[in-house]
MARROTI-729140 format. One record per atom (N, C-alpha, C, O): x, y, z. Coordinates in pm, whole numbers, padded with zeros to 5 digits, always signed. Layout:
BEGIN
XYZ/...
//
This chain:
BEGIN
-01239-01026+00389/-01116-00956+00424/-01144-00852+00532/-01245-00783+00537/-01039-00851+00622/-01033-00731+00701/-01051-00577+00676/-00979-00528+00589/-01139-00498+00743/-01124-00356+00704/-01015-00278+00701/-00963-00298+00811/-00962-00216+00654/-00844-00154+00625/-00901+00002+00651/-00988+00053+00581/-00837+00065+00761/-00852+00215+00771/-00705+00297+00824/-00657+00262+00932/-00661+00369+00770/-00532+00388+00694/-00602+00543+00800/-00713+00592+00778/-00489+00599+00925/-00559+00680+00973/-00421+00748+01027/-00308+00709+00996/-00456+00868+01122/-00345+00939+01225/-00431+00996+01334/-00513+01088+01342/-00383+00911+01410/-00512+01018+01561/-00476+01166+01584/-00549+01248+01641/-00337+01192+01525/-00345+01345+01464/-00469+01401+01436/-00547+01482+01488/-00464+01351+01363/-00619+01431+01263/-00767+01401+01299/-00796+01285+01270/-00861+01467+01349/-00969+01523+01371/-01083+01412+01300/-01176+01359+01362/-01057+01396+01183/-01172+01331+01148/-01154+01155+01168/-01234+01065+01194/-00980+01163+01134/-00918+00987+01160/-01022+00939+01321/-01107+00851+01331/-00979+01022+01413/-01004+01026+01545/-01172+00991+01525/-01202+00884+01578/-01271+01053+01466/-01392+01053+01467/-01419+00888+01384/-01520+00822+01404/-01336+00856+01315/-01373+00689+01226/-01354+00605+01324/-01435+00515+01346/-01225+00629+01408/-01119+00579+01469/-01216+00471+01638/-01201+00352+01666/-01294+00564+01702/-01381+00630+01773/-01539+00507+01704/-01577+00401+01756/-01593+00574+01584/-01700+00501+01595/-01683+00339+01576/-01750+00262+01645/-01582+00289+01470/-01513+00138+01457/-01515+00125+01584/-01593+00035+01615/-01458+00179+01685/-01422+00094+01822/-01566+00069+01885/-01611-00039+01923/-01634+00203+01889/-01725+00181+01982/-01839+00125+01945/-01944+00130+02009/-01820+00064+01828/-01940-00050+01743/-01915-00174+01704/-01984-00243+01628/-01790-00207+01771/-01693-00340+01710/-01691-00352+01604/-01723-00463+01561/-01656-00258+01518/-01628-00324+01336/-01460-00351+01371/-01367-00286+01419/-01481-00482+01320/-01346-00505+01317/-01291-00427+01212/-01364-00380+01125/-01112-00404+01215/-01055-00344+01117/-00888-00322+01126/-00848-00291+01238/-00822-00330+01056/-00698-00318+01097/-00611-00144+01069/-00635-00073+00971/-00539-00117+01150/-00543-00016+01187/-00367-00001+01073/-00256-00050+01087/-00420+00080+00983/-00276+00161+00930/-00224+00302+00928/-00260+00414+00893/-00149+00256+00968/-00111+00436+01077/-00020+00499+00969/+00081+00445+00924/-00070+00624+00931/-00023+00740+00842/+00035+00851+00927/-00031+00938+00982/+00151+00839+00931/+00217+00943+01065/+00214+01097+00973/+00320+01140+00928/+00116+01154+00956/+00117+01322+00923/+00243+01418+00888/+00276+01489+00793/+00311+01373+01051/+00410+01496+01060/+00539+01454+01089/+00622+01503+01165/+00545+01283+00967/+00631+01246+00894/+00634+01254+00758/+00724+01214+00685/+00554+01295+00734/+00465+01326+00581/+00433+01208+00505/+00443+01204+00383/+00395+01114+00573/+00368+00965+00554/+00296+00970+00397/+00309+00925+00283/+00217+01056+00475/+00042+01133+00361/+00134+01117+00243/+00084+01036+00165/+00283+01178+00188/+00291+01213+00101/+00361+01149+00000/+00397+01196-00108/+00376+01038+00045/+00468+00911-00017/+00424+00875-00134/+00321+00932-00170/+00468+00798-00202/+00422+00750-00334/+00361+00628-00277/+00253+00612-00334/+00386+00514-00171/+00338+00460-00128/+00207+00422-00095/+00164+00307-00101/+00104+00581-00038/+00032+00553+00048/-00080+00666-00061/-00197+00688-00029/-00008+00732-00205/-00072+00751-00298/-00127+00678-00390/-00197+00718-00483/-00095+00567-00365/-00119+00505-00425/-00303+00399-00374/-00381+00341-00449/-00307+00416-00224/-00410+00401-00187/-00536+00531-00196/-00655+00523-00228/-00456+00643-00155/-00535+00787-00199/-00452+00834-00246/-00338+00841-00201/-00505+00893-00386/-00422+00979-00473/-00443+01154-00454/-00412+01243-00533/-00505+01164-00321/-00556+01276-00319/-00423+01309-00191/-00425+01425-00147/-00332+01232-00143/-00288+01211-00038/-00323+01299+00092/-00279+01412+00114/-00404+01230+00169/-00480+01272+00264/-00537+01170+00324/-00587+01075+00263/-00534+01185+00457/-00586+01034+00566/-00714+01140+00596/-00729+01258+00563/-00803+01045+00678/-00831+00907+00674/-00880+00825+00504/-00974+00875+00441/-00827+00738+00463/-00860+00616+00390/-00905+00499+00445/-00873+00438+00548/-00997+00473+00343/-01063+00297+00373/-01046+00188+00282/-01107+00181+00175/-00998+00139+00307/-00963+00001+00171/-01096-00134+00229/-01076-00179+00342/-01165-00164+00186/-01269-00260+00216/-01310-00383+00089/-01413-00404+00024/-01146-00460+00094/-01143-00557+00011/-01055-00482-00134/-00947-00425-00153/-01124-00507-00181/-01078-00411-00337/-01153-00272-00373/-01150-00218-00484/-01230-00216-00242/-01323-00114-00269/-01207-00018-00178/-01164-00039-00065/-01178+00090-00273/-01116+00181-00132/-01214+00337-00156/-01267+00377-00259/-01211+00402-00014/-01297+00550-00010/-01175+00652+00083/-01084+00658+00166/-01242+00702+00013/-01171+00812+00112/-01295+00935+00148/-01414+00919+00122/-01214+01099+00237/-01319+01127+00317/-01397+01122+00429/-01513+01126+00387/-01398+01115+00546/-01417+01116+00655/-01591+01074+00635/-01640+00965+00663/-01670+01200+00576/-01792+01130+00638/-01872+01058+00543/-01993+01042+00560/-01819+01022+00462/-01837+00930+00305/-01810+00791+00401/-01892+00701+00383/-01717+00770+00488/-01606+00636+00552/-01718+00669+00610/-01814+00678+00533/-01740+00693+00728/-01874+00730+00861/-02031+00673+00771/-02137+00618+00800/-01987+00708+00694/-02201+00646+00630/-02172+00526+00572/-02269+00450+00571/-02051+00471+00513/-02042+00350+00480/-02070+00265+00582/-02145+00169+00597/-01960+00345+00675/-01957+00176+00773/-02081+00200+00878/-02111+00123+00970/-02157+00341+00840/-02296+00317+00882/-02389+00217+00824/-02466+00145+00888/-02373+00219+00693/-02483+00134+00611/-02399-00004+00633/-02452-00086+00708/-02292-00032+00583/-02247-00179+00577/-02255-00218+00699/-02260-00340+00678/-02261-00203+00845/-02274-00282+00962/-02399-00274+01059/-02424-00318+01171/-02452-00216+00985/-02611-00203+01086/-02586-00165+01198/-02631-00233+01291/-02502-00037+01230/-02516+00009+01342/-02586+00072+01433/-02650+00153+01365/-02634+00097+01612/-02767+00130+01629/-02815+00274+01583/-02746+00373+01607/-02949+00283+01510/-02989+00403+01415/-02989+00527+01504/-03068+00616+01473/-02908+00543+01613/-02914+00660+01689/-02815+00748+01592/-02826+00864+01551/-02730+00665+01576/-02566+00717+01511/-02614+00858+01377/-02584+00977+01368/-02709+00755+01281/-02744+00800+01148/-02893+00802+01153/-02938+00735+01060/-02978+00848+01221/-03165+00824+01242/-03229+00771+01111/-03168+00814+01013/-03346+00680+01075/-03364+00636+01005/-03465+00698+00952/-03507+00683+00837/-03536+00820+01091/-03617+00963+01074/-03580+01032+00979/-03459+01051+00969/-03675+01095+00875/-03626+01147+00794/-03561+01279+00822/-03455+01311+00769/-03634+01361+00913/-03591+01508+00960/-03464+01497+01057/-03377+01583+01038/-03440+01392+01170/-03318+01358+01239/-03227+01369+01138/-03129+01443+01133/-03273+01274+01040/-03100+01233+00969/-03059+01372+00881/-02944+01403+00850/-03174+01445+00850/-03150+01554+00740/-03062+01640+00850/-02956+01684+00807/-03102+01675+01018/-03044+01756+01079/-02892+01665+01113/-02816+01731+01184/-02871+01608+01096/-02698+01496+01111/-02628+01570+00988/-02526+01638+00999/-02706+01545+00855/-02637+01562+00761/-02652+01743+00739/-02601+01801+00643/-02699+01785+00803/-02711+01941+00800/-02575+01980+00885/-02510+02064+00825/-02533+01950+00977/-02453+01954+01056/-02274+01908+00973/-02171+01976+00971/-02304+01766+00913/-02173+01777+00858/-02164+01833+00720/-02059+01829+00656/-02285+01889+00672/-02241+01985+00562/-02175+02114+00607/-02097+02165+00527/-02198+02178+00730/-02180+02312+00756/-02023+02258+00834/-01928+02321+00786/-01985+02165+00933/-01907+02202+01001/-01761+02233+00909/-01677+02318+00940/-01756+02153+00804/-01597+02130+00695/-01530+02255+00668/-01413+02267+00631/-01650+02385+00700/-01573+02508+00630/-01596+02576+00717/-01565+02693+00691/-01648+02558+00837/-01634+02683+00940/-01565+02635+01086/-01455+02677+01122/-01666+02519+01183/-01579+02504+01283/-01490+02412+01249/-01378+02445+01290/-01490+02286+01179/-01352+02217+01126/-01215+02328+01145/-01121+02335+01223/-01267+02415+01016/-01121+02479+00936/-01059+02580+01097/-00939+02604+01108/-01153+02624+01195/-01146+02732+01277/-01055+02616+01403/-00942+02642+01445/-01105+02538+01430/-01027+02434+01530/-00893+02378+01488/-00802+02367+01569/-00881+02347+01373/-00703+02332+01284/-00636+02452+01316/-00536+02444+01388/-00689+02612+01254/-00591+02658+01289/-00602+02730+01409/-00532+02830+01401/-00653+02723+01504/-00632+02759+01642/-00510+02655+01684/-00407+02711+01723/-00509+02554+01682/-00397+02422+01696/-00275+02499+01608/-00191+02567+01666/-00275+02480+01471/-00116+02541+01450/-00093+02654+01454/+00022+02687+01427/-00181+02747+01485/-00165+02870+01520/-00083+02863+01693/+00031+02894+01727/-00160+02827+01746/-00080+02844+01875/+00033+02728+01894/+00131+02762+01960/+00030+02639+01860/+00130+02519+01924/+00190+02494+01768/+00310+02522+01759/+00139+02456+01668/+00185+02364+01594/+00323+02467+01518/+00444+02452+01533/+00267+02544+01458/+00399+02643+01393/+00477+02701+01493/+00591+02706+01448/+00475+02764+01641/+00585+02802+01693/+00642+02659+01733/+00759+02659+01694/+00610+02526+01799/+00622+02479+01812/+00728+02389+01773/+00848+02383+01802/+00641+02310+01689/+00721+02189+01563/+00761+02248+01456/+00868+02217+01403/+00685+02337+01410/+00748+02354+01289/+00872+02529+01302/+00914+02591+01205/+00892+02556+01416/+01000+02652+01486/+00919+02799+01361/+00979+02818+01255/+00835+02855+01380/+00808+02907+01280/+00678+03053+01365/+00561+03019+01385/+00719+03177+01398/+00663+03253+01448/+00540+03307+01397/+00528+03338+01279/+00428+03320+01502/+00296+03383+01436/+00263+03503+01555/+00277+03513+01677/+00209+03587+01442/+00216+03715+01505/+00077+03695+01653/-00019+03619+01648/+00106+03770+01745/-00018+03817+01789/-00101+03803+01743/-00171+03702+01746/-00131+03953+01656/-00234+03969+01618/-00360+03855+01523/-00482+03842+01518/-00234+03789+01460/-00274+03676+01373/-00362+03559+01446/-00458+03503+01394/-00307+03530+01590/-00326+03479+01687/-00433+03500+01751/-00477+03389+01781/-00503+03585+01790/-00592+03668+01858/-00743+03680+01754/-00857+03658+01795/-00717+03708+01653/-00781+03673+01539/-00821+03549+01486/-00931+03546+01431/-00744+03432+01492/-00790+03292+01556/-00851+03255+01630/-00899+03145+01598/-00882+03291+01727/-00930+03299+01826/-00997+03339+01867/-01056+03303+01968/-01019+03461+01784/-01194+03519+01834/-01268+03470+01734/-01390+03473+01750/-01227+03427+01641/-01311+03338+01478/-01367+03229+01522/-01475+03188+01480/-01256+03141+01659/-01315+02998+01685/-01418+03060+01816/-01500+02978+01856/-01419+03177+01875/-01518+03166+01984/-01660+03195+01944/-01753+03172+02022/-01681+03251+01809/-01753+03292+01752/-01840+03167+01710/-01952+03201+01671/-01824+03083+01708/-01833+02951+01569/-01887+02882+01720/-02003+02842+01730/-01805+02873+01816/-01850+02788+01929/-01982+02833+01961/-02067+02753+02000/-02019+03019+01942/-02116+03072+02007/-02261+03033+01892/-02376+03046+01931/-02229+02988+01756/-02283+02965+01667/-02309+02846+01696/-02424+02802+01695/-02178+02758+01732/-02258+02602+01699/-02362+02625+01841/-02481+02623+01809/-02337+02647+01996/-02442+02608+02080/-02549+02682+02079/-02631+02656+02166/-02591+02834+01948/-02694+02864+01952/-02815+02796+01806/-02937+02794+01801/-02736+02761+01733/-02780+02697+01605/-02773+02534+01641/-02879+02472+01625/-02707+02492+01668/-02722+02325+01664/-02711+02276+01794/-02742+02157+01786/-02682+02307+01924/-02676+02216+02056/-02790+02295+02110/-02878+02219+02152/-02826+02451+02127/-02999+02472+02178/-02963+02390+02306/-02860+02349+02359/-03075+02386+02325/-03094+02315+02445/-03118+02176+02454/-03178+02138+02555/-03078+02074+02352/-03077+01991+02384/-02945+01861+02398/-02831+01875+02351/-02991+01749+02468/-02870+01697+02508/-02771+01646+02422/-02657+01617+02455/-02831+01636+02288/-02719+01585+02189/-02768+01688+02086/-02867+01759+02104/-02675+01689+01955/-02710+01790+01898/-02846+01737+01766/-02890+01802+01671/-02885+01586+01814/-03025+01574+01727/-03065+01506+01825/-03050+01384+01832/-03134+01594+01933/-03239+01531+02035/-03175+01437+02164/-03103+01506+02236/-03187+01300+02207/-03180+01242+02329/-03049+01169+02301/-02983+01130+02398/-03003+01147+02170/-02949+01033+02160/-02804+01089+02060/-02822+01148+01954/-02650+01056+02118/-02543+01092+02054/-02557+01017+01877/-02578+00903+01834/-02535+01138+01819/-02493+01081+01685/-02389+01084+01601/-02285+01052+01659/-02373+01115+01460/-02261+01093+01372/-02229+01260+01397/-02116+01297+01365/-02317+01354+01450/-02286+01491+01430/-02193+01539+01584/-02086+01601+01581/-02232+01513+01653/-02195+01481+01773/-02037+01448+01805/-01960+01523+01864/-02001+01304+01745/-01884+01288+01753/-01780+01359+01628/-01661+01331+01643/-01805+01426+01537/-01752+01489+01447/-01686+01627+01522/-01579+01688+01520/-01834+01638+01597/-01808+01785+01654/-01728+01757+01777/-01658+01857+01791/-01708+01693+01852/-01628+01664+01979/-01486+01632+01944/-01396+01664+02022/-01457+01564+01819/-01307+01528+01786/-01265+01687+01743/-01155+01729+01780/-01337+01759+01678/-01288+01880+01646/-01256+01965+01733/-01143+02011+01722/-01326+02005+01827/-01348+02097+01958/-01198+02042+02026/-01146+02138+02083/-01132+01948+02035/-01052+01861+02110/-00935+01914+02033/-00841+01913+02112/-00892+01963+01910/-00780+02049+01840/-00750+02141+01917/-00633+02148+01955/-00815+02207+01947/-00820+02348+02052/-00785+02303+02158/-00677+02326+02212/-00884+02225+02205/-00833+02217+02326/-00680+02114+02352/-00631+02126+02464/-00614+02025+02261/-00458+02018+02261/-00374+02146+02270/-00262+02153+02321/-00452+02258+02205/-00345+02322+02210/-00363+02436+02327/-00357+02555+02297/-00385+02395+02458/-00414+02442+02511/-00517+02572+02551/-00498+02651+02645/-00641+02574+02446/-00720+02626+02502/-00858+02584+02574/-00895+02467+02577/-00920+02675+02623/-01021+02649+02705/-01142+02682+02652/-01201+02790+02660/-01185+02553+02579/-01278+02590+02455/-01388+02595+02573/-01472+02677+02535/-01425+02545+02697/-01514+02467+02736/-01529+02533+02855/-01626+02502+02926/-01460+02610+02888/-01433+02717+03017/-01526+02904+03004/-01494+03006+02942/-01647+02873+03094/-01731+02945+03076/-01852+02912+02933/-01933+02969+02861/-01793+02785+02957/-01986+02729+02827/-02009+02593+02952/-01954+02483+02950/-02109+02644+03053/-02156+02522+03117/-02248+02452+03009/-02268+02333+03035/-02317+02504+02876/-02419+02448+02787/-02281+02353+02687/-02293+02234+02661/-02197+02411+02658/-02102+02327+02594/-02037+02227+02659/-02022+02117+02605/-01984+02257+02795/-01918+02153+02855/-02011+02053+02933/-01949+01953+02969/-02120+02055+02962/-02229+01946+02990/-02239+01830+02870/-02226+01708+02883/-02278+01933+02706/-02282+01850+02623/-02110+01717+02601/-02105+01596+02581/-02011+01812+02618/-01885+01752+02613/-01933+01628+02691/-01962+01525+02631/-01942+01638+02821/-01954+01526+02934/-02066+01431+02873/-02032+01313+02862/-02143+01451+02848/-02256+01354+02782/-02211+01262+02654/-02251+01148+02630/-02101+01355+02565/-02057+01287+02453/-01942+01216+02518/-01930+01100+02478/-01882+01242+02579/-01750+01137+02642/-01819+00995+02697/-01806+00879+02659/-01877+01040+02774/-01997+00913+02865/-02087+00835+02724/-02083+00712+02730/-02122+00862+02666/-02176+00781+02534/-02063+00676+02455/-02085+00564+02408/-01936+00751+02458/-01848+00653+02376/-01802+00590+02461/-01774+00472+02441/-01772+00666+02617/-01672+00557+02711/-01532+00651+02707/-01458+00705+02625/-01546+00631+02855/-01412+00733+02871/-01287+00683+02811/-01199+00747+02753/-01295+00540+02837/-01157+00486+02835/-01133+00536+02647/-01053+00626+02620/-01185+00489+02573/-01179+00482+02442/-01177+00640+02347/-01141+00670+02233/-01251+00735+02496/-01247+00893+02405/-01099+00904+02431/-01028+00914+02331/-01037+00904+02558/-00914+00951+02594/-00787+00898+02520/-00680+00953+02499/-00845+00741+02479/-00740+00667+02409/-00706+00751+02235/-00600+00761+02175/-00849+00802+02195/-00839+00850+02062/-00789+01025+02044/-00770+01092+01943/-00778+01059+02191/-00733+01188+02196/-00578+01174+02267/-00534+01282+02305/-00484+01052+02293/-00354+01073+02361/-00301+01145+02271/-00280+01250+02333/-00257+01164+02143/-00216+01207+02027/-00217+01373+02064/-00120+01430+02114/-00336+01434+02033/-00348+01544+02038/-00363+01634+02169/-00400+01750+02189/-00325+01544+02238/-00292+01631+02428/-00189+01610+02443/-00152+01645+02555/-00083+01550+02361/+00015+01576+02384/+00121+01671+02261/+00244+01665+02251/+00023+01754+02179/+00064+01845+02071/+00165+01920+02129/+00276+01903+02078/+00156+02018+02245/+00270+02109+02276/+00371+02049+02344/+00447+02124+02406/+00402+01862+02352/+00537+01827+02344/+00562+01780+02238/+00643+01688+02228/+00507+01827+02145/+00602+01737+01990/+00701+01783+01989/+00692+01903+02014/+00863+01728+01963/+00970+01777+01927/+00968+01861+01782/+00897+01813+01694/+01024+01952+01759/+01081+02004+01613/+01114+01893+01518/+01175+01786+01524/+01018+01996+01379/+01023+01891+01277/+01170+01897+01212/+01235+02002+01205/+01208+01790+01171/+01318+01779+01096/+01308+01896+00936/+01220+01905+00850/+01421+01958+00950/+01447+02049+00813/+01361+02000+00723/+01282+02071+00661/+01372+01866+00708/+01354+01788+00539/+01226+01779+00569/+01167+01770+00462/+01137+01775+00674/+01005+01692+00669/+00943+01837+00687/+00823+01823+00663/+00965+01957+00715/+00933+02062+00757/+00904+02143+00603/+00807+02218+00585/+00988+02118+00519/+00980+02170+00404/+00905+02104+00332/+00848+02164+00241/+00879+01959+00353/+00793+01882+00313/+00636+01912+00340/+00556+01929+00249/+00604+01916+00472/+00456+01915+00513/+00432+02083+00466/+00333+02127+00409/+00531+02145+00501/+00494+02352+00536/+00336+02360+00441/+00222+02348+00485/+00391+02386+00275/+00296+02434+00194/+00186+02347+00212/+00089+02422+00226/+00137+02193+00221/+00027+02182+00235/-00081+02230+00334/-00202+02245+00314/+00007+02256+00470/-00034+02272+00578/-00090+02442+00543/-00208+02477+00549/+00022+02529+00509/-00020+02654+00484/-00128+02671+00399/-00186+02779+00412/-00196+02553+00273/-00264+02591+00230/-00416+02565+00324/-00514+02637+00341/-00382+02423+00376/-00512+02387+00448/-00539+02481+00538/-00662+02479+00540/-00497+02578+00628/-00544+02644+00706/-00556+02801+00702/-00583+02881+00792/-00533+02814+00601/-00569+02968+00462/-00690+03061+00478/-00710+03150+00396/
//
């Protein structure tokens, strides 16, 4: 049976599954969870995750959920080349060092820089203070100044010569911010070199294809009343 990955190029980590499937040919069929229709929240699509939350993987009668749980599967089930996941013991420990730390600091800091600036005045017609704003924002420059002194250093990928699973995690994230118009990458020639190196590894055509979604955040139209009251509280809690 076909792979089943149940995704929204909305979302940061969908984008990062979305991204390695393509650029490794796993075949898979693509089921699109529209977010900020509250697709997520259907009885429908709870029924595949009861946790309702994309990305999901259905693989026959096996389903996962989780972003980098999905990323090591379809690492192990397709033999993809060991740059992705190193077969080194200290490489792979620094991959998996990387997506233990990013979930609660630059993850959570790149979401709400995005609905902080675009997504709540925006779509969801809903005012954030300055200050609130500004404070976002110096949290995510901080985290940027953390990730390129703790994990990118000086080298070209963030485990040595070769792009990996940490790499593209961290580039779909960095790319929230920058939808919402900031300039994550403006005055880090050490960050924006690495950017250029990770685009050129996957292929332009295919990074840009998995980011149309989120460059075009500050034209989303206003959410509908009903879907607005729908998504608000989860959203308010995820970015807390």
């Amino acid at each position: 049976m076909v792979l089943e990955l149940y995704l929204d190029l909305l979302s940061q980590p969908c984008r990062a599954i979305y991204i390695f499937a393509k650029k490794n040919g796993i075949p898979f069929q693509l089921r699109t969870v529209e977010l900020l229709k509250g697709q997520h929240l259907s009885d429908a699509f709870a029924q595949v995750n009861p946790l309702k939350k994309v990305p999901a993987m259905k693989d026959g009668d096996f389903t996962l959920t989780e972003s980098v749980a999905i990323l090591l599967y379809l690492t192990h089930k397709c033999k993809v080349p060991d740059f992705w996941y190193p077969q080194d013991l200290q490489a792979r420990a620094c991959v998996d060092e990387y997506l233990a730390w990013q979930h609660t600091t630059l993850r959570r800091s790149c979401l709400r820089a995005l609905w902080h600036k675009v997504m709540f005045p925006v779509f969801l017609r809903e005012q954030v203070s300055p200050k609130l704003l500004a404070t976002t924002l110096a949290e995510l420059d901080e985290l940027l100044q953390l990730f390129e002194d703790k994990f990118l250093q000086n080298k070209a990928f963030l485990v040595g010569s070769h792009i990996s699973l940490a790499d593209l995690v961290a580039i779909t994230e960095l790319m929230h911010p920058v939808g919402a118009g900031c300039q994550v990458f403006e005055g880090r020639p050490k960050l924006a070199a690495w950017r250029q190196r990770v685009e050129a590894a996957v292929g332009e055509d295919l990074f840009w294809e998995a980011h149309e979604v989120i460059m075009k955040a500050k034209d989303f139209p206003p959410a509908d009343p009903t879907i607005k009251q729908k998504i608000m509280p989860g959203m308010l809690a995820m970015i807390r």
